[in-house]
N, C-alpha and C positions, 0 to 999 in steps of 0.2 A: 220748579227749576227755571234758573233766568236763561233767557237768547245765547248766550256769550258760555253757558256751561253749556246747555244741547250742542252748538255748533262744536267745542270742542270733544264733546265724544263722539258726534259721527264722522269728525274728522278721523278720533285714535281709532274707531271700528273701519274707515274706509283702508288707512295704513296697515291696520291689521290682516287684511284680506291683499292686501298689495305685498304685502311681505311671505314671499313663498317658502310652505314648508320644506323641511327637510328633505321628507322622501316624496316622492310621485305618488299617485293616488292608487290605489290598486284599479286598472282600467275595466278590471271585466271579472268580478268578481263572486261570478256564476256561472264561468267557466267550465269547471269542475261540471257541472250539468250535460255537457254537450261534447266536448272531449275529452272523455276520461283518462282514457288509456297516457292521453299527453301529460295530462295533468298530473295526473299520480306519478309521471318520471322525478325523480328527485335529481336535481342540480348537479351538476358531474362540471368539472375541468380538466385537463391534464395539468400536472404540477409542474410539468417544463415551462407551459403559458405563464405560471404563475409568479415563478421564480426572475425571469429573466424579461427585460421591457419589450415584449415583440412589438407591440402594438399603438398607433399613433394615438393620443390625448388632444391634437389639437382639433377643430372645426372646420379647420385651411386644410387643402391637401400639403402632405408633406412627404419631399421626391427627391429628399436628401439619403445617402447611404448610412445608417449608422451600425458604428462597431463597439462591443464592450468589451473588456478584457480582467479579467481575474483571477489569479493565481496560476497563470500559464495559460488559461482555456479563453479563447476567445467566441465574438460570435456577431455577424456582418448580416445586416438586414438589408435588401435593395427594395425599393418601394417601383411599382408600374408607373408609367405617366400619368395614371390616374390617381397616384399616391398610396402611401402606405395604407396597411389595410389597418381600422380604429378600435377602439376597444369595445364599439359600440358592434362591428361588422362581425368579433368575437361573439357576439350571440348568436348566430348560426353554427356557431362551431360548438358552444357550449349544448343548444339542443341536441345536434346531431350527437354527442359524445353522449347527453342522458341521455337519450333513446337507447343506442348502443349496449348503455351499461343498464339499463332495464331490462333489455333481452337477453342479456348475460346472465342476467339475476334467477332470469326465467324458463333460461338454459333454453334459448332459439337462436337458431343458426346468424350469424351478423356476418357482414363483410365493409369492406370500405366505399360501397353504396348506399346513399342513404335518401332516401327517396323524400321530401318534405313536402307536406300540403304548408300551402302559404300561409291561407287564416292562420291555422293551430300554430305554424311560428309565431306571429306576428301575436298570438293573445299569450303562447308561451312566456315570450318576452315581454308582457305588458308594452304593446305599441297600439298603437293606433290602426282603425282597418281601414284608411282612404287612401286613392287609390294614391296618391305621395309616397304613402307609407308601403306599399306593395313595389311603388318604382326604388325608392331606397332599397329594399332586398336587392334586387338586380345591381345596382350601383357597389352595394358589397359585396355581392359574388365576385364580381371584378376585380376589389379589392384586396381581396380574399386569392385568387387568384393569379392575379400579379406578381404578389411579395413573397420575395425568395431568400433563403437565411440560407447560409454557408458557415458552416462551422467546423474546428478542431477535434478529434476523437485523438486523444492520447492513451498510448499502451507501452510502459515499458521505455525502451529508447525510440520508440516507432511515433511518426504522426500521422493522421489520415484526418483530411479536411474533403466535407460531403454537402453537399447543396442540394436543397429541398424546397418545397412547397409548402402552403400552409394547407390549402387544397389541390389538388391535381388538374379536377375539370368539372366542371357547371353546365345542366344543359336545364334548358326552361320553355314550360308550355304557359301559352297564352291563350286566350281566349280570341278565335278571328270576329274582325268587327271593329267597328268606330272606338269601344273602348280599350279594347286589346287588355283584357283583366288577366293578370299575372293567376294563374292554376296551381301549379304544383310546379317546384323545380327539383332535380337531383343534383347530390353535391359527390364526389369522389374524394374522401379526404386523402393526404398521402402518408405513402407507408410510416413515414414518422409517426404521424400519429397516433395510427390507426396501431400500431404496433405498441405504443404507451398506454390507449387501451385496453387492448387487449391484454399487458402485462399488469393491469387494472393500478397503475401510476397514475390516482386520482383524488381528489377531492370533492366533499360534495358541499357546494354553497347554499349560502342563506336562502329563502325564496325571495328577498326582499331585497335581493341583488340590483333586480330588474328597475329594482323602486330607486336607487339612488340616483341621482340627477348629475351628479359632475362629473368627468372622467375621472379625474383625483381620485375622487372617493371611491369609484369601482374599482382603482389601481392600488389605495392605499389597500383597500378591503383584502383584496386577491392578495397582499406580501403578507399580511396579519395572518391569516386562515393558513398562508404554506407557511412560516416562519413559526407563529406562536400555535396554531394550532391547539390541541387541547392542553396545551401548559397553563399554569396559572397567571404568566404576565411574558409580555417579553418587551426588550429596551432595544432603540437602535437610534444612533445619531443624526439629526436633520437634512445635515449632505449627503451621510449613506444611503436616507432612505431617498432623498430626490436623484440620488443617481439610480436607485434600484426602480424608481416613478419610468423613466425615462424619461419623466416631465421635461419641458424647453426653456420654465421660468425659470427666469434668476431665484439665487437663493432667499431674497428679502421678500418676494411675493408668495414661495412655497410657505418661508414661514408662516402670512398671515392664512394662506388656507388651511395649513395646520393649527394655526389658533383657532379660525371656526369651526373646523371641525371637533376639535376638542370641547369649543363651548356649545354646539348644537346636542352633539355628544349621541349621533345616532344612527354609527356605523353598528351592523348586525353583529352576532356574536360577542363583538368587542367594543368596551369602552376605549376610549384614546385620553386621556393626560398626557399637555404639552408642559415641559418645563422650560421657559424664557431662556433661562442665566446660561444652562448646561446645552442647550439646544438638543434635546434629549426629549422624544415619543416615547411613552411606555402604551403596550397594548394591554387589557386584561380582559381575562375571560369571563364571559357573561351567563357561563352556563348553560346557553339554549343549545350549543350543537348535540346536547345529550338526547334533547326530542330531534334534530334531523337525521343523526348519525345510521345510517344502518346495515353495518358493517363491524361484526366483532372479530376482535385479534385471533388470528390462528391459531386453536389449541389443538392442533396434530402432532404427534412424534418423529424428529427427522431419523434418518436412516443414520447405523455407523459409516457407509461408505462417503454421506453427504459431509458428516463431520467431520472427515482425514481428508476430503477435499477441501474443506474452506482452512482447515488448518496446515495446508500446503499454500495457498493464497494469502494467509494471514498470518505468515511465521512470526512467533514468539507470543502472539497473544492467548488468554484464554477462554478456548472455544466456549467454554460455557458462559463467558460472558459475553464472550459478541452475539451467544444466542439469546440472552434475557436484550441485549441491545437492540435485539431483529425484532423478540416480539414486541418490545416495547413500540417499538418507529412502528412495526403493524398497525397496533392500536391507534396509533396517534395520528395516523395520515387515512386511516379506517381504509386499509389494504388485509385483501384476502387471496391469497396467493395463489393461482392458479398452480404455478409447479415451484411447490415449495424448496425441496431443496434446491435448485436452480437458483429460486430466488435469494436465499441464506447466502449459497456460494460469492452470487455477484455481490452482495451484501458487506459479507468479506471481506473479498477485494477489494470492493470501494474503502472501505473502513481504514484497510491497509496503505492505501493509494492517499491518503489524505493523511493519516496520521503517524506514519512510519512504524518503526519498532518502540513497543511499552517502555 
């Protein structure tokens, strides 16, 4: 082999190692070895996080107020001086809610205390353990802490607008001494959420969440998994979905992130095809939530009293099929109802509330 072809392949092997993959490396992937109990939590959200852009994408602090609004309901984000809390600070929030729903599972008492040893975060979340990365915890709590959302509750001809937290309050042990190593912190999440929990309003994500490197793609991820869910595809237009991002880019830079994405093609669960002309994502399912899932559709019996309730909530409809509607959305959002007719009921209503009389 001549001078002039060697030099040009250790050129294309040096570009090849320059050009970063897809996803993040698994950082600690013997883990499972030394905290089990963490390990074994399966990925939880609340599907409110999921739905609606709480959470900042950008690198910058960002200390602007944003408000969305959609078919009547609105919803006002205020960021601290220290900025809105990131989508990256959301993984504190996503451990806390697995743990939670682990001990749900395990039937142990939970409360909106949640006590975190730091390491088992910080390998939870595939991070790093130096001490940067223990000062970042801290910097999100803050974050985390700060941002306050106010929102609309409509009933009927009535409004009620309620202002919240994302967490309540943060208290953190340090280690005394020259390096002052971050210990353990407690997080208080607020009744929001702790109350979507517990009404088990969740989803369980990929493990390779942790692994995706852009905000985008953990934002695009998070609308695929509450939107498409185990359907076999779903479509949504390029501006919908950069409004639903809460991304800050112009629409000509979302598109080409959605062309990489589409051509890396290694968002979890779901493939993504972009089409150019139509400016039109389709998501499709990939199959694997079948090995995460572990949560089957409720086959209990509702009572007669619960069914002449949801059919006084839901006039004209019929009941039997807003019930094959209830267990179907079970299945499909992998919810297991603590109190099932309650749940039907509100089910109803909503049902009513959005699509008037048949």
């Amino acid at each position: 082999m001549d001078t002039k072809t060697t030099n040009l392949g250790l050129l294309s092997a040096v570009n090849e190692e320059k050009t970063p993959l897809p996803l993040m490396p698994d950082r600690h992937p013997q883990h499972d070895l030394f905290i089990c109990d963490v390990a074994d939590a399966v990925l939880k959200d609340v599907m409110v996080h999921m739905e609606h852009p709480f959470y900042s994408l950008s690198k910058k602090p960002e200390t602007n107020v944003r408000r969305y609004e959609h078919k009547g309901n609105w919803i006002e984000i205020t960021p601290s001086v220290k900025g809105l809390a990131t989508i990256y600070d959301k993984d504190i929030l996503i451990y806390c809610i697995s743990q939670i729903m682990a001990k749900l599972k395990r039937n142990q008492p939970v409360s909106p205390r949640v006590r975190i040893n730091s390491r088992d975060l910080l390998i939870f979340t595939n991070r790093g353990t130096s001490g940067r990365d223990y000062m970042a915890l801290i910097e999100a709590l803050d974050r985390l802490e700060g941002t306050r959302i106010r929102t609309n509750i409509r009933s009927g001809d009535e409004e009620q607008s309620d202002s919240f937290g994302l967490i309540d309050a943060s208290s953190i042990r340090r280690k005394h001494g020259l390096d002052g190593r971050l210990l353990w912190c407690e997080v208080k999440l607020s009744d929001w959420v702790f109350n979507a929990i517990r009404d088990q309003e969740v989803l369980t994500l990929h493990r390779d969440y942790f692994r995706l490197r852009k905000p985008i793609e953990r934002r695009v991820y998070e609308i695929a998994r509450k939107h498409c869910g185990q359907q076999d595809e779903w479509k949504i237009g390029l501006a919908n979905l950069l409004k639903k991002t809460g991304s800050q880019s112009p629409l000509k830079r979302f598109r080409q992130m959605l062309r990489d994405l589409a051509n890396f093609d290694h968002l979890p669960d779901y493939s993504v095809s972009f089409d150019t002309e139509m400016d039109m994502v389709t998501f499709r399912n990939r199959g694997t939530m079948l090995i995460t899932t572990s949560v089957v559709a409720w086959e209990g019996r509702l009572d007669p009293e619960a069914l002449h309730d949801a059919k006084t909530v839901a006039p004209g409809w019929d009941i039997y099929v807003l019930e094959w509607e209830w267990r179907s959305w079970l299945g499909e959002n992998e919810i297991e109802p603590k109190h099932p007719a309650r749940h039907f009921i509100k089910f109803c209503k909503s049902w009513y509330e959005k699509r008037g009389n048949p």
